[in-house]
Backbone as numpy.savetxt, mean C-alpha at the origin, in Angstrom:
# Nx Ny Nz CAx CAy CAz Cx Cy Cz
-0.24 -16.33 -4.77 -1.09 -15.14 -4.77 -0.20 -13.91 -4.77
-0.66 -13.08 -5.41 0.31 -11.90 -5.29 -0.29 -10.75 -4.58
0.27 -9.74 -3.97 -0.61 -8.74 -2.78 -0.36 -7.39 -3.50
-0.95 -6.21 -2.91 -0.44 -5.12 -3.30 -0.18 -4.25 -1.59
0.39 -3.16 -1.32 0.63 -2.46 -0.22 0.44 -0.97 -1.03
-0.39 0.09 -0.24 -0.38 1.51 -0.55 0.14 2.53 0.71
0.93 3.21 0.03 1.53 3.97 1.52 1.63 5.23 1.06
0.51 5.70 2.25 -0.17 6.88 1.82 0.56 8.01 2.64
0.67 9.30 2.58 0.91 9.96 3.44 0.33 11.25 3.04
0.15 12.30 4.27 -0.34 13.05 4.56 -0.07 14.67 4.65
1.28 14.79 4.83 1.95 15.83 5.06 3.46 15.65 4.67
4.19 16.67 4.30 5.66 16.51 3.93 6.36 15.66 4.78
6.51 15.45 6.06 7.32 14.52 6.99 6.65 13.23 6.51
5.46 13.01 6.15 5.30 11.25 6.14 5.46 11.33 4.87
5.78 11.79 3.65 6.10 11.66 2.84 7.07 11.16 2.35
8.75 11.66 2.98 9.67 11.80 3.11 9.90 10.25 3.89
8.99 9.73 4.85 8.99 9.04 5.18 8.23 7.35 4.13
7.75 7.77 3.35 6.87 7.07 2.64 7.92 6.40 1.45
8.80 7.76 0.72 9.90 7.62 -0.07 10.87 6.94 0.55
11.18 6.97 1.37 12.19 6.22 2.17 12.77 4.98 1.93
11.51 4.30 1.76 11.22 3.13 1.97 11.34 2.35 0.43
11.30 3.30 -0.39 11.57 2.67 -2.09 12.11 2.02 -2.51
13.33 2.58 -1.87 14.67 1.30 -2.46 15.19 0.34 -1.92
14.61 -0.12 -0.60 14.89 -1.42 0.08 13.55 -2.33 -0.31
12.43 -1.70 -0.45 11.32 -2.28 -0.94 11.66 -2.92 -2.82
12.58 -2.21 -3.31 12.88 -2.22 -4.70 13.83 -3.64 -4.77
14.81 -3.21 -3.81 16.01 -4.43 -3.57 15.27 -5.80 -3.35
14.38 -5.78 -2.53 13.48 -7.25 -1.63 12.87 -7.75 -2.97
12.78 -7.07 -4.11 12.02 -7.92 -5.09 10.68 -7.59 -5.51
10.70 -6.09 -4.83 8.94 -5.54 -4.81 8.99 -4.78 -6.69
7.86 -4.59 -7.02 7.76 -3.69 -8.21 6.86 -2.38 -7.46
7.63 -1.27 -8.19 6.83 -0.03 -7.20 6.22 0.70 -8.08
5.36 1.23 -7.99 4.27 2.13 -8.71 4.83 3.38 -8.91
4.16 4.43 -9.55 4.48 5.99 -10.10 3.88 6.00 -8.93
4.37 7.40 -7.79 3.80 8.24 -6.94 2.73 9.31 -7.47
1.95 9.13 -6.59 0.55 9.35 -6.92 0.31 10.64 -5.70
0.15 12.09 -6.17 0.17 13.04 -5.22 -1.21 13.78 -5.27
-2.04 13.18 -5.53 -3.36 13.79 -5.22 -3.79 12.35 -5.05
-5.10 12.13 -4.45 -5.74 10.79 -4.47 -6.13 10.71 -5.52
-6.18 9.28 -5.80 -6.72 8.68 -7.52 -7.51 7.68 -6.68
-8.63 6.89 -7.48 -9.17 5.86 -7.43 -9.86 5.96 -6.19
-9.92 4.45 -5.96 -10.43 4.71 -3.87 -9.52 5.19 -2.88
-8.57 5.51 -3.17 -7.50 6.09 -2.55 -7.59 7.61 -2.14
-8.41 7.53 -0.46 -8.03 9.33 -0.44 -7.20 10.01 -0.23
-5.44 9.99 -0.42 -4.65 10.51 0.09 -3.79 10.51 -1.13
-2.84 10.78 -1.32 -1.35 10.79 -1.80 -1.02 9.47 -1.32
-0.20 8.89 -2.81 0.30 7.35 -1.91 1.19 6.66 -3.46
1.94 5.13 -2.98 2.44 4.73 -4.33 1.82 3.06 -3.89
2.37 2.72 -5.08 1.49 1.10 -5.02 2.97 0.16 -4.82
2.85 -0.51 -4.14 3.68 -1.68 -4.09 3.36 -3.18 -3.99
3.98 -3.58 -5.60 3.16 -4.78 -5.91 4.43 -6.06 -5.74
3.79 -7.18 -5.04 4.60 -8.00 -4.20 4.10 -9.27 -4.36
5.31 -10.69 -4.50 4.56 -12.14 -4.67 4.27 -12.55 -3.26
3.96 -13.97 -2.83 3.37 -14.55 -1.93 5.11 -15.56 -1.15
5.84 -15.42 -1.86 7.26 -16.12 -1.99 7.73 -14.63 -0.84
7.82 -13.59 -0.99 8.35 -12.44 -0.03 6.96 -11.77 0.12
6.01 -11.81 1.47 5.41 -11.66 1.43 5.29 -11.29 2.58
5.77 -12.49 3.81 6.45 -12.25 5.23 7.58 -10.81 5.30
8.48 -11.35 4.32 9.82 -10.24 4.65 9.37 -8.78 4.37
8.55 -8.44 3.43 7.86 -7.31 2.85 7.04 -6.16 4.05
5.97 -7.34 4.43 5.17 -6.82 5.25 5.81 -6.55 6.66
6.71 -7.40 7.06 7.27 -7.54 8.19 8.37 -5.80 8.43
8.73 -5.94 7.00 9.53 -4.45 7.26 8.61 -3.53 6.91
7.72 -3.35 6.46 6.70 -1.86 6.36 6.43 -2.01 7.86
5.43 -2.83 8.67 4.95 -2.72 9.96 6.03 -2.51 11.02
7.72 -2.76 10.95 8.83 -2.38 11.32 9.39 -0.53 11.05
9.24 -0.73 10.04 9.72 1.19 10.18 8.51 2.01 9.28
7.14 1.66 9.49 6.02 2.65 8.49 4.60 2.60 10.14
5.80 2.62 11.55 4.28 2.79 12.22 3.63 4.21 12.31
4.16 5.61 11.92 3.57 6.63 11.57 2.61 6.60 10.73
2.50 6.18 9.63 1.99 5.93 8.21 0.90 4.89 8.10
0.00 5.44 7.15 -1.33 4.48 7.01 -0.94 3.75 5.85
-0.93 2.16 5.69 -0.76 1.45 4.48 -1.91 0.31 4.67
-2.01 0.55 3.26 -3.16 -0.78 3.17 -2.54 -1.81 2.84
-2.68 -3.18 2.71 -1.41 -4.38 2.34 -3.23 -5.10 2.05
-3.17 -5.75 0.82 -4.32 -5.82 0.27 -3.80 -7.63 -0.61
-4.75 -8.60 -0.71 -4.59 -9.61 -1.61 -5.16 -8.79 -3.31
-4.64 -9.42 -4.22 -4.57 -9.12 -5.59 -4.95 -10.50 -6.22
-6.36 -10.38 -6.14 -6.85 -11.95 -6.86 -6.89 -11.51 -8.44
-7.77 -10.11 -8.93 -7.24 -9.98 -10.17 -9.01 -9.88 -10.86
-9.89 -10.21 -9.94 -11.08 -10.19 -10.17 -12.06 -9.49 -9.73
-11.68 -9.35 -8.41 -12.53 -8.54 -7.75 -12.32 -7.17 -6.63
-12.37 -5.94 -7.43 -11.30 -4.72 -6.68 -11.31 -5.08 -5.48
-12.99 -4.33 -5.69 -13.55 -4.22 -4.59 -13.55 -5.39 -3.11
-13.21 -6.32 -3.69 -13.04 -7.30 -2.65 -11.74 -7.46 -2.22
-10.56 -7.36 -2.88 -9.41 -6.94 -2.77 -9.08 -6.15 -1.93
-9.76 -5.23 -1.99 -9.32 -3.84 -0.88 -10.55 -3.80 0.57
-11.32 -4.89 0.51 -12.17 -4.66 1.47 -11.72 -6.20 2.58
-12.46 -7.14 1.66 -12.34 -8.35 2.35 -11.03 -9.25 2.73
-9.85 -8.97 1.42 -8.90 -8.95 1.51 -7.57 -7.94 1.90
-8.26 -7.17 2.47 -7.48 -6.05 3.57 -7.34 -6.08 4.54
-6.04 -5.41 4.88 -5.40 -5.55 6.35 -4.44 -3.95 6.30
-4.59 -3.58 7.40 -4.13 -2.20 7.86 -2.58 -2.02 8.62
-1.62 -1.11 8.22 -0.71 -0.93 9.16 -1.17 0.92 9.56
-0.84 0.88 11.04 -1.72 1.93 11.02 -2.81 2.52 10.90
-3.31 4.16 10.77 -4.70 4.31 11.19 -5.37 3.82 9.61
-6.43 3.12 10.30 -7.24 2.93 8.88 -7.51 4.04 8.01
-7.58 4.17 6.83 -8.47 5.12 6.03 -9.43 4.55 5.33
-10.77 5.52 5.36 -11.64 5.37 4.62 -11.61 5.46 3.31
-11.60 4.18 2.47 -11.77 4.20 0.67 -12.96 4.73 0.01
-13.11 5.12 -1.07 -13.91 5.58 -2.09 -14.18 4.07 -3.12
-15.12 3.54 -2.02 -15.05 1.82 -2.27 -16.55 1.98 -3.70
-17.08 3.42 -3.79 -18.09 3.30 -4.93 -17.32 3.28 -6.10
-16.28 3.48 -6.61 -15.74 3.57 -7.98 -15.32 2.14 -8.44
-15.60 1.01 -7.20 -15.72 0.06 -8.21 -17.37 -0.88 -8.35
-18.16 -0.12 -8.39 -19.41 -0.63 -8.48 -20.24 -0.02 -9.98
């Protein structure tokens, strides 16, 4: 199964803090998304996508919830069928939850 992670931030310090994290996430084997500075999609914040297999999946998550406890990230399953279920049923939170714009996939 492959997952996705969004790490959103809010203000210039979690930003800075958000970037941070790119190129060890890059090294581990992750593929990283274009930074995204207005919200797009169900996404209300500023954020980038980080798309990840099921093989590093432990090591991945284990270091976002290690140095991203300021920061809201979603860490989401990627079945490929169903967004909306992806980001709801198959979601899990580091940090404060945010509320999605879960109508744009209906």
């Amino acid at each position: 199964m492959n997952y996705h992670a969004h790490i959103y931030w809010k203000n210039k310090e979690e930003r800075e803090i958000a970037l941070s994290l790119r190129l060890n996430l890059h090294d581990s084997g992750c593929g990283l998304g274009r930074l995204k500075n207005i919200p797009v999609g169900p996404h209300p914040f500023p954020m980038y996508q980080v798309m990840y297999e099921g093989n590093i999946k432990e090591c991945v998550e284990q270091y976002l919830h290690k140095n991203c406890k300021s920061l809201s990230i979603l860490l989401h399953e990627d079945i490929g069928e169903n967004h909306k279920r992806d980001h709801t049923e198959g979601a899990r939170w580091i940090g404060q939850k945010l509320d999605l714009n879960l109508n744009i996939f209906d």
